[in-house]
N, C-alpha and C positions, 0 to 999 in steps of 0.2 A: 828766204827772199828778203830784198831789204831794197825798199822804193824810193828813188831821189825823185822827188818834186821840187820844179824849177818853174820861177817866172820871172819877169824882167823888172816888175813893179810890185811892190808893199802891196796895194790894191788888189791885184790878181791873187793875191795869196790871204784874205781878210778871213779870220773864223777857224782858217786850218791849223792853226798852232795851236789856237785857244780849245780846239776840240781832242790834240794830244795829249797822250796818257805820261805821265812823267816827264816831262820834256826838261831835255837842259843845253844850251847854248855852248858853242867854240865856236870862237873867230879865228877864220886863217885864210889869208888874201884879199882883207878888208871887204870880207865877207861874211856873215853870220849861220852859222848851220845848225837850226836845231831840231835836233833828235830826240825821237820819242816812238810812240805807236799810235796810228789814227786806224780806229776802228779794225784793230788785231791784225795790223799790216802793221811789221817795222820799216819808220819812215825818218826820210831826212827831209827837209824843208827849206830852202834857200833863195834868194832873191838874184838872178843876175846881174841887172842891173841891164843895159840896153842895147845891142849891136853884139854882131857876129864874136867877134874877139870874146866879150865876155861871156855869152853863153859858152862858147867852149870850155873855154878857162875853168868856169863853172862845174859843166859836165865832168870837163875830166877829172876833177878836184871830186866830186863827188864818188866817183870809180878807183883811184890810185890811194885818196887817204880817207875816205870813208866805206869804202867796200859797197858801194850798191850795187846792187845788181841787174836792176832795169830802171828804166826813167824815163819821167812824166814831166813832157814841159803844159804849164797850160797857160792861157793869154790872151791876148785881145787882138786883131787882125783887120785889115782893111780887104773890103769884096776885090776878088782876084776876076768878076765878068759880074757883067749886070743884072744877070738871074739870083746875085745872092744878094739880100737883104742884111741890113743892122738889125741884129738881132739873133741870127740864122747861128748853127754851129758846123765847124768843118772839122772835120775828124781828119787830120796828114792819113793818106795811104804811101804817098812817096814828098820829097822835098827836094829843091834845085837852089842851089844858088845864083839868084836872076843876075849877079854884078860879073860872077867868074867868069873873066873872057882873055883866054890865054892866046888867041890865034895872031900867029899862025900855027903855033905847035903845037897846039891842039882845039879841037873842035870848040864850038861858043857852048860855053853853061858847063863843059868836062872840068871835073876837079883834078889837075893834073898829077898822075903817074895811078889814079885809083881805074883810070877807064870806066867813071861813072862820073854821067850828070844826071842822074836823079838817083835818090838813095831812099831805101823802098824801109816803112815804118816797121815794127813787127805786126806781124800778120792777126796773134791773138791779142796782143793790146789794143787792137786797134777793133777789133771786134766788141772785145772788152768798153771799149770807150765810146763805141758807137752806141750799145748796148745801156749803158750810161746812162746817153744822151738821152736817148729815147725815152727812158726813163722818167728824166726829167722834164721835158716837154711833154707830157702823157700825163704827168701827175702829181708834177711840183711846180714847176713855171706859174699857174695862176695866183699861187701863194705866195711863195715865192720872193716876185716881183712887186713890188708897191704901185698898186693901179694909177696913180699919178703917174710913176716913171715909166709904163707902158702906154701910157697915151702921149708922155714927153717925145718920146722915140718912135713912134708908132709901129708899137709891137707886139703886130698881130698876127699868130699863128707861123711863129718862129719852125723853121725845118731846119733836119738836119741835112748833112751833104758830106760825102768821102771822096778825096780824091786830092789834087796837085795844090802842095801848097810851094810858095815861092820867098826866100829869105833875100836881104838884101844890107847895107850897111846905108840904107836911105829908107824915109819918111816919104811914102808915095803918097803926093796931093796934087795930081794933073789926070783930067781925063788921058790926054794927049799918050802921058806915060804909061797908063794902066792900057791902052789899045795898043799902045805898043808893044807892050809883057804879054796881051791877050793873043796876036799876032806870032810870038816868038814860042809861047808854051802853051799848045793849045791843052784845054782841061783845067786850065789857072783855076783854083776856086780861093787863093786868100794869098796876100801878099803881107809880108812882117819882116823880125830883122833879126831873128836868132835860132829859129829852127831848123834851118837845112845845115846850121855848124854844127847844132850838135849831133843832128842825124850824122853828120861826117867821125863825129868823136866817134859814138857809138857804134860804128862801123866797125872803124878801122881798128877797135878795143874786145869787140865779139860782145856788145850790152843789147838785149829788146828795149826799143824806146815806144814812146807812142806821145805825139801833138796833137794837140785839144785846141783849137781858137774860137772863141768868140766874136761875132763880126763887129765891129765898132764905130764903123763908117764905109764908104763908098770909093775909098782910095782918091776922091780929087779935093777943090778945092777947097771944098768944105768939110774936109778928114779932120783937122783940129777943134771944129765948134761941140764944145761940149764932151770932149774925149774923156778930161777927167770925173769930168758928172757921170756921164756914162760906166767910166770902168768901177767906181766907187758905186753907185747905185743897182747895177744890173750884170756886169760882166762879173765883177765878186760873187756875188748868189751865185750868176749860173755856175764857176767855178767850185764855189763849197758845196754845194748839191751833188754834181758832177764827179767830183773826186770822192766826197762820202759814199756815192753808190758804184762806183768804181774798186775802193776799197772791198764795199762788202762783198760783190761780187767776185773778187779773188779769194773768199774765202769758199764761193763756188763755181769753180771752174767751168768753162762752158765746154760741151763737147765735142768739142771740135768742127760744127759748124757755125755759119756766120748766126748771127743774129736774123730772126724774122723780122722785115720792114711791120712799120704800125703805122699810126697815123702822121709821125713825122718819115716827110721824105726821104727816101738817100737815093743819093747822084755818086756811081761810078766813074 
């Protein structure tokens, strides 16, 4: 096995390099890929950079000349309905691209000639990632977290949630728009701008992916206050936590059924 970890920002990705076992760097498509072992998983670690186009680019770069074999985007997310909080984590079960609209020739949200508008995660990663989660909300988050930065954000009793995340090549900051996403895909739980390309990559290549987001606002107008505070402060941890116990738990596989809920929620 050999794990592509992808995220769109330096931030999202803080700790995970520094805690590689040998790691050594190549650039190719002015992009950085370095390779190494996090915690006895061989891994690749690379930044996207932000919008559909790159993450593809990305994914598929990580499959064609580095040989990965599944892959892990994780990141930050705007609440896709008003039950999810800043703070909350969504695990992708499936991902749609909210902008694809080919009609008449083919249906609103179909990626055309695939006969899918939603493109469903892998089923054990995403177990696996729930599993995580849970984890970490149960027994890392109060550490974790710097008590200042959880009363900054007020982040209290963060849950987790699985189900429809939605990608797009836009920065959603309007209630107006997000009731409108709500309206058109119902189950929304998180709106972003490069998961549902590479679930497309990963399809149509035969790769198991699995999307991890951390919420990082409300998707309206007040989406950009504090975005960077946030993902540098809070969304980082959750993600190094997150992927460390991720990691280890592929060195023990789960048996093939889901994870038992605990005290963080999950929404179907």
């Amino acid at each position: 096995m050999r794990l592509g970890i992808i995220s769109a920002l330096h931030e999202e990705q803080q700790g995970l390099v520094e805690a590689m076992e040998g790691p050594y760097k190549l650039i190719h498509g002015m992009r950085e890929y370095i390779l190494g072992r996090l915690w006895e998983i061989d891994a690749v670690c690379v930044l996207s950079r932000i919008g559909k186009v790159a993450g593809a680019m990305t994914a598929t770069t990580l499959v064609e000349k580095f040989g990965v074999t599944h892959i892990l985007f994780t990141g930050v997310a705007g609440a896709g309905d008003a039950a999810i909080r800043v703070g909350d984590i969504v695990v992708a079960e499936s991902l749609v691209q909210h902008d694809m609209d080919a009609r008449p020739l083919f249906p609103r949200f179909e990626v055309p000639l695939t006969g899918l508008t939603h493109f469903p995660t892998d089923r054990h990663m995403a177990w696996q990632l729930a599993d995580a989660a849970r984890h970490f909300l149960d027994r890392d988050f109060a550490t974790a977290i710097d008590p200042q930065e959880q009363a900054a954000f007020a982040l209290s009793g963060p849950r987790l949630h699985r189900g429809l995340v939605a990608s797009a090549d836009e920065f959603v900051s309007a209630r107006d728009r997000i009731q409108a996403l709500n309206g058109a895909l119902p189950g929304l739980l998180a709106v972003e701008m490069e998961g549902a390309a590479v679930a497309q990559v990963c399809f149509e290549l035969g790769i198991p992916f699995g999307v991890i987001r951390t919420i990082s606002d409300n998707a309206n107008e007040n989406a950009a206050t504090d975005f960077m505070r946030f993902v540098k402060s809070v969304a980082a941890r959750y993600a190094f936590h997150i992927v460390r116990q991720f990691c280890l738990g592929l060195n023990a596989p789960l048996d093939g059924a889901p994870p038992q809920s605990s005290s963080a929620s999950a929404r179907t």
